[in-house]
C-alpha positions as a printed NumPy array, in Angstrom:
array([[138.502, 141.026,   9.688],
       [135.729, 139.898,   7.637],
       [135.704, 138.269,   4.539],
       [135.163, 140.537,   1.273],
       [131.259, 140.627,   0.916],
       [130.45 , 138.389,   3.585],
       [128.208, 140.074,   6.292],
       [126.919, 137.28 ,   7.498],
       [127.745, 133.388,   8.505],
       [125.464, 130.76 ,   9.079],
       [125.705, 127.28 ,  10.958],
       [124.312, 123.677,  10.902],
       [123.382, 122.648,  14.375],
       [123.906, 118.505,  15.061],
       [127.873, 117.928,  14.414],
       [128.789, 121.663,  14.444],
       [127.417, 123.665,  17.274],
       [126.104, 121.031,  19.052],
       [125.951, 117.035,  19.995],
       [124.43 , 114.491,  22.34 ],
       [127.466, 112.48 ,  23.685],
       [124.388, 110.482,  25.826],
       [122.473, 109.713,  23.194],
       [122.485, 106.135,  23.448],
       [122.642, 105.977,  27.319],
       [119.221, 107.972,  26.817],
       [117.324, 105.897,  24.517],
       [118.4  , 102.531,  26.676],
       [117.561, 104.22 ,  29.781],
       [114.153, 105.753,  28.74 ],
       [113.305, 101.963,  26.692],
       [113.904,  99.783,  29.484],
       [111.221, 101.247,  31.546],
       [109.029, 100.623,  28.862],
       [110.242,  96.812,  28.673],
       [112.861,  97.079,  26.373],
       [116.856,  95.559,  26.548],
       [119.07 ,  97.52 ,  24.316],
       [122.735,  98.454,  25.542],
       [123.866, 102.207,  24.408],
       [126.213, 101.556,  22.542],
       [123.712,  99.536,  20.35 ],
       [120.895, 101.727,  20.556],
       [123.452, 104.766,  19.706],
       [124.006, 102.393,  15.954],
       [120.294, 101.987,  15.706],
       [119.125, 105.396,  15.927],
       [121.711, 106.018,  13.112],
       [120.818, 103.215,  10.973],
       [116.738, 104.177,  11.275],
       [117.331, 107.952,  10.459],
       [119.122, 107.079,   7.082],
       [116.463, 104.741,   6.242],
       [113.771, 107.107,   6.843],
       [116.189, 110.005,   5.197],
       [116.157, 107.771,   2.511],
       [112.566, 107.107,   1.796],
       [111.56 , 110.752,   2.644],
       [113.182, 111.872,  -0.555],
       [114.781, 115.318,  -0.779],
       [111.556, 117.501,  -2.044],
       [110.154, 118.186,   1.428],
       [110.75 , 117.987,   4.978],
       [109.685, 114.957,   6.986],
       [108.877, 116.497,   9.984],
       [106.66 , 119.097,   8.228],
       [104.91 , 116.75 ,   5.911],
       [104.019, 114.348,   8.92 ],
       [100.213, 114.268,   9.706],
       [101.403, 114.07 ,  13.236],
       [104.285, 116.793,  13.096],
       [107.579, 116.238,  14.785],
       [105.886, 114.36 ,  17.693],
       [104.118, 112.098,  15.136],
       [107.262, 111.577,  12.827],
       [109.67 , 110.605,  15.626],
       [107.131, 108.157,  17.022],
       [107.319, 106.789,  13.881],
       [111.008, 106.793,  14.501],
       [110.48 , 104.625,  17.414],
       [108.211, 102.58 ,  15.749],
       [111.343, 101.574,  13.333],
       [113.733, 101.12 ,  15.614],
       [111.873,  98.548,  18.327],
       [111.293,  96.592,  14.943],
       [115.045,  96.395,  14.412],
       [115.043,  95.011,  18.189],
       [112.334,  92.462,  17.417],
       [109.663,  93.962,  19.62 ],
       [105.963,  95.07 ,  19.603],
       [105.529,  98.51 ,  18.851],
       [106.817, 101.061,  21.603],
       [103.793, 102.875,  23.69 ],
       [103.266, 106.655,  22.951],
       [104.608, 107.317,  26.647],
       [107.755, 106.117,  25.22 ],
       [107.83 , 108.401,  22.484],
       [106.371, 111.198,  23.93 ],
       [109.533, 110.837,  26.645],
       [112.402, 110.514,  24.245],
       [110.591, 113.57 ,  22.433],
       [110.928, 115.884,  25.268],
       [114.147, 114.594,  26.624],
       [115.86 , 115.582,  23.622],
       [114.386, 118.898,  24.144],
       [115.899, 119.571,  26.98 ],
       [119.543, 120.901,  27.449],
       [120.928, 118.38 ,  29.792],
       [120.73 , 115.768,  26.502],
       [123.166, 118.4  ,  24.726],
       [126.89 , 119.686,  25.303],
       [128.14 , 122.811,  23.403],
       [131.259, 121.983,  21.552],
       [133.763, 124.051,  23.351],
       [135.283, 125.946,  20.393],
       [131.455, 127.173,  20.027],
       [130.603, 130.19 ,  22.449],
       [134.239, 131.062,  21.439],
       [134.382, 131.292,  17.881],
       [130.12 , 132.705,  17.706],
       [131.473, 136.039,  20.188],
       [134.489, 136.864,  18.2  ],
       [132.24 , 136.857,  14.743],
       [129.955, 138.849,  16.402],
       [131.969, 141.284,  17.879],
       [133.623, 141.23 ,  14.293],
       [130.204, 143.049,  13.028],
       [129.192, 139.459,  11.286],
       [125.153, 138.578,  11.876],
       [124.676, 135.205,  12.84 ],
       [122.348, 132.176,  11.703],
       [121.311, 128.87 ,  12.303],
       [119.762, 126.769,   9.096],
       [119.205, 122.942,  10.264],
       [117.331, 119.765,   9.193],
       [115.647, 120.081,  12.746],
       [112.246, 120.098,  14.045],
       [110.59 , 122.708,  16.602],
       [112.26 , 122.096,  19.1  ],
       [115.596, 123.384,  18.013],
       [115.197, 127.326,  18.578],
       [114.416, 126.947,  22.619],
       [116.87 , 124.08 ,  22.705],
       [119.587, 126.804,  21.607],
       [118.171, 129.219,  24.188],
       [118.394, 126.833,  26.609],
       [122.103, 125.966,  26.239],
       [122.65 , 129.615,  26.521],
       [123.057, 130.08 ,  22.673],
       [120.197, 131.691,  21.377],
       [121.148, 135.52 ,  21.879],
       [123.877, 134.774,  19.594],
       [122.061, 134.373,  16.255],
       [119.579, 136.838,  13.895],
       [117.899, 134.008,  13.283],
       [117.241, 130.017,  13.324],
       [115.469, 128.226,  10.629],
       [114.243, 124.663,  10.693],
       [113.481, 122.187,   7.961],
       [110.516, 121.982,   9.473],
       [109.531, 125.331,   9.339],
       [110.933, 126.012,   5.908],
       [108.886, 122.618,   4.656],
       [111.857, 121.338,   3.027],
       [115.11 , 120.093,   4.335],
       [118.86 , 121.356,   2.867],
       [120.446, 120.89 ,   0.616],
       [116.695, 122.187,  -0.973],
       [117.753, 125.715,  -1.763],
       [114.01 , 126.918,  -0.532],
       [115.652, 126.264,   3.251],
       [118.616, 128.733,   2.459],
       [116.732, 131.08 ,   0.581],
       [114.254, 131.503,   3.673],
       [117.388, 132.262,   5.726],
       [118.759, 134.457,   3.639],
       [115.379, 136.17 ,   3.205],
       [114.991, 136.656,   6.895],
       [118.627, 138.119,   7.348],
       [118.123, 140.478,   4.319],
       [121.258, 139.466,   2.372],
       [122.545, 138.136,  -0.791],
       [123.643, 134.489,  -0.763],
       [126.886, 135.538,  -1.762],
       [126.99 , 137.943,   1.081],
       [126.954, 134.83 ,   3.515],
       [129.367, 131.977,   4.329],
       [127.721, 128.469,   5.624],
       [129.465, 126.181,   7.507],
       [128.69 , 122.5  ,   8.608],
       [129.572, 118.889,   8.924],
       [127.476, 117.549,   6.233],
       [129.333, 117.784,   2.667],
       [125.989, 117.054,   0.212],
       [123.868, 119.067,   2.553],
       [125.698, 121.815,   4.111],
       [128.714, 122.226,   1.581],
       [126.573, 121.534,  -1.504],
       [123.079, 122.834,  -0.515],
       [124.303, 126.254,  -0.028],
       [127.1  , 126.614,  -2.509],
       [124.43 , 125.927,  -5.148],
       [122.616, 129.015,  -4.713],
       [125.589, 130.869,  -4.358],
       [126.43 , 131.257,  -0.874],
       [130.123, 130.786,   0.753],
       [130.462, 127.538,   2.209],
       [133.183, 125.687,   5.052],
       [132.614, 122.037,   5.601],
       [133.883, 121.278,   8.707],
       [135.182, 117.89 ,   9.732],
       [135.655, 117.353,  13.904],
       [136.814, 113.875,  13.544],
       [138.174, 113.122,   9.891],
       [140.355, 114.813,   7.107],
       [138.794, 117.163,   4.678],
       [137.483, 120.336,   5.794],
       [138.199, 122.594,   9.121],
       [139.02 , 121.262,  11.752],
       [137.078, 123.029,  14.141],
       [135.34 , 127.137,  14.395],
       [138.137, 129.021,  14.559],
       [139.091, 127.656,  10.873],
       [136.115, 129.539,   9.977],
       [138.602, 133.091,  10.267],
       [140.749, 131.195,   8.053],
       [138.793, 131.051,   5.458],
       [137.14 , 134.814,   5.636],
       [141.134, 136.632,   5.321],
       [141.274, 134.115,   2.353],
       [138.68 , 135.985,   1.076],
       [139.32 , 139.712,   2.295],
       [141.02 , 142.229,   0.295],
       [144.69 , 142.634,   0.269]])
């Protein structure tokens, strides 16, 4: 049963559909044939600590990827770039980049959480239409076709092709544009509270923060039902 009004859910990607368990095994493996020593677990602390500095100084008006003269290629280099200096290195070749770019496009860096394919067919087969709206860059919409979840939503939208990143309200208003609906005709649901929770209940729109790991929201997608017969009629 669907939720009274809503016709529609929506989804963060990174910490709700999907995650990179190898993250850190990648970036030491890929670094140390460029000359680099960094174990996983630290690189897996770095690549955290150089994405909130950068989140930080990009400001909340645009959408780093977008705004970057060299797109999403250009900004992650600079990504790199960051986190060698952390390490106390020279400045990491474009090879380097350009291989941690496309490795991270590629499925086998990814695992679907398992409540995923689960939870997507029964709202589908529930008559809801499905969407994707993520702080991501271009590679995001044939990484999801790639792990076999692309059929499964109307549409994706990236921060970088909406120019700004959530919890802008341009980002969910190009969604909601694109699936034809009201905002309060769709229910969000994602890991990040300022961002995902926030960000969409500020134009209006339903939201679920979900927490995999901690206390505060859903545990996991099939909370998401939950919170739709909380909402239908009696």
């Amino acid at each position: 049963m669907s939720g009274r009004g809503v016709r529609a859910v929506s989804f963060d990607a990174t910490g709700t559909l999907i995650h990179s368990p190898r993250l850190g095994e990648i970036y030491s493996e890929v670094l140390a044939r460029h000359g680099y020593a960094v174990t996983p677990a630290r690189a897996r602390s770095l690549v955290r600590t150089v994405w909130q500095e950068l989140d930080i100084a990009a400001g909340r008006d645009g959408d780093c990827f977008a705004s970057h003269p060299g797109g999403a290629r250009g900004w992650w280099r600079r990504f790199l770039e960051r986190f060698c200096e952390h390490l106390g290195g020279p400045p990491p070749s474009r090879f380097a980049a350009a291989e941690l770019f496309d490795r991270f496009a590629a499925a086998a860096a990814w695992e679907v959480y398992p409540d995923v394919r689960p939870a997507l067919a029964a709202l589908r087969r529930s008559g809801l239409a499905l969407a994707v709206i993520a702080n991501w860059d271009e590679r995001l919409p044939a990484l999801l076709e790639a792990l076999g979840l692309g059929d499964a939503f109307a549409t994706v939208v990236t921060s970088q092709g909406a120019g700004v990143r959530k919890p802008h309200p341009l980002i969910f208003q190009t969604a909601l544009g694109l699936l034809d609906l009201a905002p309060e005709e769709v229910l969000h649901v994602g890991d990040r509270r300022l961002e995902d929770v926030e960000g969409a209940q500020a134009l209006g729109m339903r939201a679920v923060w979900l927490t995999r790991d901690a206390p505060g929201g859903i545990r996991g997608l099939a909370g998401i039902w939950g919170q739709l017969q909380q909402r239908s009629p009696c």
